[in-house]
N, C-alpha and C positions, 0 to 999 in steps of 0.2 A: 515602409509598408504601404502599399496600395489600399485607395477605399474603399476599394471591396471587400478586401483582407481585413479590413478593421470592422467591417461590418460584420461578416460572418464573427470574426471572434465576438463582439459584441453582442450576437444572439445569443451566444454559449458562455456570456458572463451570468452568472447568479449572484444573490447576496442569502446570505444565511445571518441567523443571530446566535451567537453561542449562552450555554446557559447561566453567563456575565450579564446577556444581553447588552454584548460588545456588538455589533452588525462586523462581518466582514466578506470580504468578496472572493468566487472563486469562480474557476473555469471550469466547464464540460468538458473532459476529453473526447476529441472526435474520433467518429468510428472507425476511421483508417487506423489512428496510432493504438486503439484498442486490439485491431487485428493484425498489424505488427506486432503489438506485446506478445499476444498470443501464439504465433509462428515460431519466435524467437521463443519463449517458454517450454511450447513442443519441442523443440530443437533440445537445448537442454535436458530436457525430459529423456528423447532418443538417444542424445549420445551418452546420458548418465546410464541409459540400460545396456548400450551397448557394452560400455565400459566397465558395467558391473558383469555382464555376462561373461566377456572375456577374462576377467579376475576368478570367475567361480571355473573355467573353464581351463585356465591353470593350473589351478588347485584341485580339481578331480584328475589332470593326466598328471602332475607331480606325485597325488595320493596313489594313482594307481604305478606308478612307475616304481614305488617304494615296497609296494605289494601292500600295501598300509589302509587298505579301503575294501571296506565288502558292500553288499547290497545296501546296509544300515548307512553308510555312509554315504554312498548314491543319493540312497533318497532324499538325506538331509540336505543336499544338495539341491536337488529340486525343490525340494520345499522351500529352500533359502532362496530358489529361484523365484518362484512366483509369489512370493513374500514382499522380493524389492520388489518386483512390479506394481504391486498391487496400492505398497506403499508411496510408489511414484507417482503414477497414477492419480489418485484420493488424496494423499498425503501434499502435495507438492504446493500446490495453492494455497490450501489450508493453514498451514507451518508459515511459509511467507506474508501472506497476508495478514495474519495473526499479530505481526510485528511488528516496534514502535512505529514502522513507515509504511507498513499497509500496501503493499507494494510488492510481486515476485521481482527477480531480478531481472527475469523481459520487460516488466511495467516500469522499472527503474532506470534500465538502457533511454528508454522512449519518454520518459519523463513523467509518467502518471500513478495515480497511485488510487487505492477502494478507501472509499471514505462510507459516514452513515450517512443515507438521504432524508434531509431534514422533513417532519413531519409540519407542510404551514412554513413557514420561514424561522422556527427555533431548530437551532439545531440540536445533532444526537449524536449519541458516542457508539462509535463502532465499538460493535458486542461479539464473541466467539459463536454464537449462536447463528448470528446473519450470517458471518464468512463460512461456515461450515455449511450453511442454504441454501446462499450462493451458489458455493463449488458444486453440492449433490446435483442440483439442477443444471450444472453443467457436462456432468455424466449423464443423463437423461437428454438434452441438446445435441449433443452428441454420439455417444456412446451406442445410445437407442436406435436410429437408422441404422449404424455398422452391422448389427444384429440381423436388421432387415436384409439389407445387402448381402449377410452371410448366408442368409437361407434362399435368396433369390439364384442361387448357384445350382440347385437341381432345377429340374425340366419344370417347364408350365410356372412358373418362379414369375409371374408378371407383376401379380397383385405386390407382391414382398417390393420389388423394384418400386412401384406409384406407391407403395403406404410409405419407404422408406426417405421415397423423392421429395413428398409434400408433409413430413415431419422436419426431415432439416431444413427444406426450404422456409418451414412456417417458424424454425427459432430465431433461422440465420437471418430474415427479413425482420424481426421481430423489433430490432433498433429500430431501424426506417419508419415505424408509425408511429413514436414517441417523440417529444422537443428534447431528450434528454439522452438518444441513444442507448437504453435499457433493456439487458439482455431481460427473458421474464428470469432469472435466476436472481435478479436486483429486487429485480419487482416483489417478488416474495421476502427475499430477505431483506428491504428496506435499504437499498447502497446503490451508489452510482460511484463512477468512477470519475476521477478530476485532475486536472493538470498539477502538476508538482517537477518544476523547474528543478534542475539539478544546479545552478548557478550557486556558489558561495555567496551568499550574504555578506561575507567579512570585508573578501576580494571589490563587493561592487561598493559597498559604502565607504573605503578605502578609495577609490576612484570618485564617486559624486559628494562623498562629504567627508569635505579634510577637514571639517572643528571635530570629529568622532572622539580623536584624542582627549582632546581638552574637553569633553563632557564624558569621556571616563574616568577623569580625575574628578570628576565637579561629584559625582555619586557613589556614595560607595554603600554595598549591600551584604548585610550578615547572613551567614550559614542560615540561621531562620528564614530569611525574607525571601529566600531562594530556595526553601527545601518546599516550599509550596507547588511548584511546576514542576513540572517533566518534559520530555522529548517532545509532545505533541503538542502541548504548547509554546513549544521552544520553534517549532514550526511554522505554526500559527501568526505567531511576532514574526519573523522573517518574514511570511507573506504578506503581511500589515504593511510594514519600512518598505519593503520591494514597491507597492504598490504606492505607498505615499499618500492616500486621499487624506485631508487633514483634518474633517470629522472622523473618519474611520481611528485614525492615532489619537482626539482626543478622546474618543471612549476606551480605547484601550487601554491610555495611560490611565483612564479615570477608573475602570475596575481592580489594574493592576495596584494602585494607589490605596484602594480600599481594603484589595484582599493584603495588603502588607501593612498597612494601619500607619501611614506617610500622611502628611500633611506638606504632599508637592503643589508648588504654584501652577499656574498655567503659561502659558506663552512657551512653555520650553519643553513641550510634548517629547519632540522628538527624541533632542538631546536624552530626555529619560530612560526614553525605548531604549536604543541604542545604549546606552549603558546596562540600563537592564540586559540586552539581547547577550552584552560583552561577557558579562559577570555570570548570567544563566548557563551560557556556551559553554566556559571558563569551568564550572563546576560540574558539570553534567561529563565532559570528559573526564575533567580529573575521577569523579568516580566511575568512570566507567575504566582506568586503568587498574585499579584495586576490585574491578568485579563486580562495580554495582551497577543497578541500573535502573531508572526510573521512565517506564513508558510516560506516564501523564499523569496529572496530579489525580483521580482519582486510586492510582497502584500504589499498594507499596512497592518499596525498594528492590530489590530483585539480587541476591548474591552477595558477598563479604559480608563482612559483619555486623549485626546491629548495629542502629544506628537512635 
């Protein structure tokens, strides 16, 4: 990586504190890969309506070929029609983002994902309330000019064209005068968007650190001391080891330490994480095969059976 390249990233590194008051570090996503996510997201979006229109459009010349459909059936038809739309549309971001990785599956292709933007340097938990403020204000960014544009179709239509031209211009420029690239739909709902590497954790520590083995036999952790975390903190740790700073690992180990009620030495931070990360991983699948699931430690469990 060139030093230019190491700079720019370096402007878009932040530090946040979580509320361990662990510090840990993360990255701005740039607004290029933001606008990729979002092309490939529309993409998605289009070919799921195409694909559903075609489906309902089966189904009404099969209905009608059987003689099996009358006008009531038509319209349900329609209705079921701009039903998905509406749901694709409003729904699609909302649902995705919502979830333990806060991320649509365009933001995942491209490696980023909606986090909460910390108020100060403590950080904050992404809420259903921001991602749902978000997205409306993203109907509003956009959605709003189309409107304009649609009425600029009859005669003397100029003004509709200039209100319509310097509304998207004023959302779509709206990152460029912030350090943090914030559409205002961030702005209001309190979130920025941040990088989230799709790299396996397992795969690169397996490559830069062959003792892993032997400091997962050194630790071992009960169903308790691990029913603490969830997915998002299972994150968190990976980004921690990735990054390696070795204040950053020993606050980490030192909260994880507290909230499991360990009396771990120091010098072997790592080794700890890393087993910790092994045994957390380890269990977080296993119950997600039986149905359960746990975003983060503030949720419960989610599916199968108490626990």
């Amino acid at each position: 990586m060139s030093d230019a390249a190491r700079s720019l990233d370096s402007k878009r590194r932040r530090q946040i504190v979580t509320p361990e008051g662990v510090p840990l570090g993360v990255t701005v996503a740039t607004r290029g890969s933001r606008l990729m996510a979002l092309i490939l997201d529309y993409t998605i979006i289009v070919l799921s309506l195409i694909a559903f229109s075609i489906a309902l459009l089966l189904i009404g010349i099969n209905l009608e070929t059987l003689d099996s459909i009358d006008n009531s059936g038509g319209e349900f038809l329609v209705v079921l029609f701009f039903v998905g739309i509406f749901l694709m549309l409003n729904g699609y971001f909302v649902f995705f983002e919502m979830g333990p990785r806060g991320a649509t599956p365009g933001k995942r292709m491209v490696g980023i994902r909606v986090a909460a933007r910390p108020q100060g340097e403590a950080g904050e938990r992404l809420t259903a309330e921001a991602i749902i403020a978000r997205n409306l204000l993203r109907q509003i960014e956009i959605f709003m000019p189309l409107s304009f544009f649609s009425g600029a179709s009859d005669a003397g239509a100029g003004p509709a064209w200039i209100a319509g031209s310097l509304w998207f211009a004023t959302f779509m420029l709206f990152p460029f005068f912030n350090r943090d690239g914030l559409r205002a739909g961030d702005v209001v709902a309190g979130t920025w968007v941040i990088e989230a590497p799709r790299r396996k954790l397992a795969e690169a520590l397996s490559l830069a650190q062959p003792h892993t083995e032997t400091s997962a036999r050194t630790y071992r952790f009960g169903p308790e001391e691990l029913e603490v975390y969830g997915e998002y903190e299972l994150q968190s740790l990976e980004r921690v080891l990735r990054d390696g700073d070795d204040k950053t690992l020993e606050a980490v180990h030192q909260a994880i330490v507290r909230k499991i009620g360990w009396q771990a030495g120091s010098g072997d931070e790592r080794e700890f994480l890393e087993s910790f990360y092994t045994a957390l991983r380890a269990k977080l699948e296993g119950d997600l095969r039986f149905g359960q699931r746990k975003a983060d430690k503030y949720s419960a469990r989610e599916g199968g059976p108490p626990r």
